[in-house]
N, C-alpha and C positions, 0 to 999 in steps of 0.2 A: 505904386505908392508904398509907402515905408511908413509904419506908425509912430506916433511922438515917442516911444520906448523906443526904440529903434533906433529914430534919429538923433537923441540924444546919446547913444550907445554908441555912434559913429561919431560924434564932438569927440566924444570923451577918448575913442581911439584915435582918432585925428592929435588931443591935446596928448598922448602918449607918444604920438609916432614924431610929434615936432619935437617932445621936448629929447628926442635920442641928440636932436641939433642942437639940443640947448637955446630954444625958441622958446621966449616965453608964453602961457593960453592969452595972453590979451592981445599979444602980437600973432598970435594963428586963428585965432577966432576970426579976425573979414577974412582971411584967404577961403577959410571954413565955409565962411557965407556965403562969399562969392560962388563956391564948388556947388553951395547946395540951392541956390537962384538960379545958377546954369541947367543942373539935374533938376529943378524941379517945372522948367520953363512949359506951357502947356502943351505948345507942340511936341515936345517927347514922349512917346506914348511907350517904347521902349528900352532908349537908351535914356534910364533916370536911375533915381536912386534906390531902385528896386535891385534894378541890373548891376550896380555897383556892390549892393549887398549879397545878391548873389558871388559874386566875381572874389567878395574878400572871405568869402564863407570856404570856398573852394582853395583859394592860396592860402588861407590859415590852416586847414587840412596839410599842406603839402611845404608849409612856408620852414620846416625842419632840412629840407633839403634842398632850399634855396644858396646862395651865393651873401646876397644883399638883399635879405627879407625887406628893409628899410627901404631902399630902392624900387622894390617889388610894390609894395601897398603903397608908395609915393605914386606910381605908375598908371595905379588902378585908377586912385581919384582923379587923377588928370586926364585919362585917356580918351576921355570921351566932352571933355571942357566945352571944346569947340564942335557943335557937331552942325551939322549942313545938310539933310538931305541931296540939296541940288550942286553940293561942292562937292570935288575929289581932291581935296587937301585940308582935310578934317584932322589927319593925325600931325602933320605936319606943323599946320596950327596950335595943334595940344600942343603938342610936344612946347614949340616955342613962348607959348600960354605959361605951361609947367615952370620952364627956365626962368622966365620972367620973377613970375611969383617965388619961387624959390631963392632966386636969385636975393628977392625984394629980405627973405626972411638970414637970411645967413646960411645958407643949406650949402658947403661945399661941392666945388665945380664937378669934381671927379660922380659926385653923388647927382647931378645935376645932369650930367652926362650919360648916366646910366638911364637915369628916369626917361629921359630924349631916346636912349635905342629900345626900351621897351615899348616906348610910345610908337614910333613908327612901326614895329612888329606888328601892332594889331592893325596892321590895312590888311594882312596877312592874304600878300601875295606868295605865289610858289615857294615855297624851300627850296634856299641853297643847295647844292651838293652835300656841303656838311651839314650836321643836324645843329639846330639851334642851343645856345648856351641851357642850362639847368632855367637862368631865368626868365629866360627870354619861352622856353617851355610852358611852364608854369605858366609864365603872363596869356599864351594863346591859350592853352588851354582850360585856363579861368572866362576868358572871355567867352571862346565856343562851349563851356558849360551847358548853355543851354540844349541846343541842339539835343543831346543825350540828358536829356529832363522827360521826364512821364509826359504821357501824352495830351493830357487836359494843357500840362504848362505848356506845353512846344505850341499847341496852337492855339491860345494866347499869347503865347512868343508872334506866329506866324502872322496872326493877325494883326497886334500893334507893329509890325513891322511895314504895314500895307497903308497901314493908317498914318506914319511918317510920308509914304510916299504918296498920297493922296492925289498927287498932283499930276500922278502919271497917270494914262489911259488904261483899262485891263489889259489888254490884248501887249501895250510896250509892258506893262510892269512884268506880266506874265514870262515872257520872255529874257527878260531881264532876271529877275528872280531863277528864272530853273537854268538860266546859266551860271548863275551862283552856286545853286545846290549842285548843280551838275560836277561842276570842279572841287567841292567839297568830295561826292562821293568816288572820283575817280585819284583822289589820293590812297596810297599804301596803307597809312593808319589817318585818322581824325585827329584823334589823342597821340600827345606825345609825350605825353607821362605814365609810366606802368599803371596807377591808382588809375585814372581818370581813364584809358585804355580799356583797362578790363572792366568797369562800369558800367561806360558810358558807349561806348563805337558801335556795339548792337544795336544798341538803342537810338543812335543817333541817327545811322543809317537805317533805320527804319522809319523815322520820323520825315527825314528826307525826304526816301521814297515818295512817302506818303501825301506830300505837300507837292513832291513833285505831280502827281496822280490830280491834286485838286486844280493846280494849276494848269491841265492839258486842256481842260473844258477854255480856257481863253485863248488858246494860243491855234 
């Protein structure tokens, strides 16, 4: 949950980021609305507008060595629009969510296009051979933020994470879950950004572990 300072802080970067498109605030405002009815829906216990404020806390740090900063914070609010526990085409969804509304505001195709390949990024399946674009970096690495968060956050992370999936058994979720982490920690780096690298990757991979250690007692 995000306090009314907060959320009003996030309008008012929102009425900044439309108006780069020369969107008027009366014409961004229900997109606005829309984004924070969806983040604020009850069943998200952690992908809401917490998660989102994290995610631009972490790209505004890093957003100097972006490509398309605009595209980048376009990305973030939409990435999570559509979310589904019990679906696997959450981003795909965004993403076309993204387009739509975008579309609706005048927001250039080429820029509409961009906000679509960072949306699909965060299903963040394996890496390419090659490493991902500056933004497309940035955009993972904002998301897995958490992960390499202090440990009181991580498991309040961990926990509203379980609380999304309510619906599953211990014993499947358990399972499910440490083959998540599991492919998390059997990558080269976590972070793929120097800042967020040297931070975050001890941290993250210990937090792991650790989660991984709580989850052995179901499985």
């Amino acid at each position: 949950m995000v306090s009314p300072e907060r959320l009003e802080a996030m309008q008012k970067e929102w009425v900044r980021l439309m108006g780069q498109f020369q969107v008027e605030p009366a014409k961004a405002y229900p997109v606005f609305d829309e984004l924070v009815a969806a983040h604020s829906a009850p069943e998200r216990h952690y992908h809401n507008l917490e998660h989102l404020a994290e995610m631009f806390r972490v790209a505004g740090r890093l957003a100097n060595q972006a490509n398309d900063p605009a595209a980048l914070f376009l990305a973030i609010w939409f990435h999570d629009a559509i979310y589904d526990p019990k679906a696997k085409d959450n981003e795909a969804r965004s993403a076309d969510y993204s387009a739509a509304s975008l579309a609706s505001l005048g927001v250039p195709v080429e820029t509409i296009q961009r906000v679509g390949r960072l949306i699909h990024a965060t299903a963040h399946f394996a890496h390419n051979e090659n490493p991902p674009d500056r933004d497309t970096a940035i955009m993972l690495d904002a998301d897995l933020a958490i992960l390499g968060s202090a440990e009181t956050r991580y498991r309040r992370y961990s926990v509203d994470i379980r609380k999304e999936y309510s619906f599953v058994p211990d014993a499947e979720y358990a399972a499910g879950r440490a083959a998540v982490l599991r492919a998390f920690l059997t990558r080269p780096r976590i972070y793929l950004t120097s800042p967020l690298f040297a931070e975050g990757e001890e941290r993250a991979r210990t937090n792991l572990l650790a989660e991984l250690n709580d989850l052995a007692v179901f499985e």
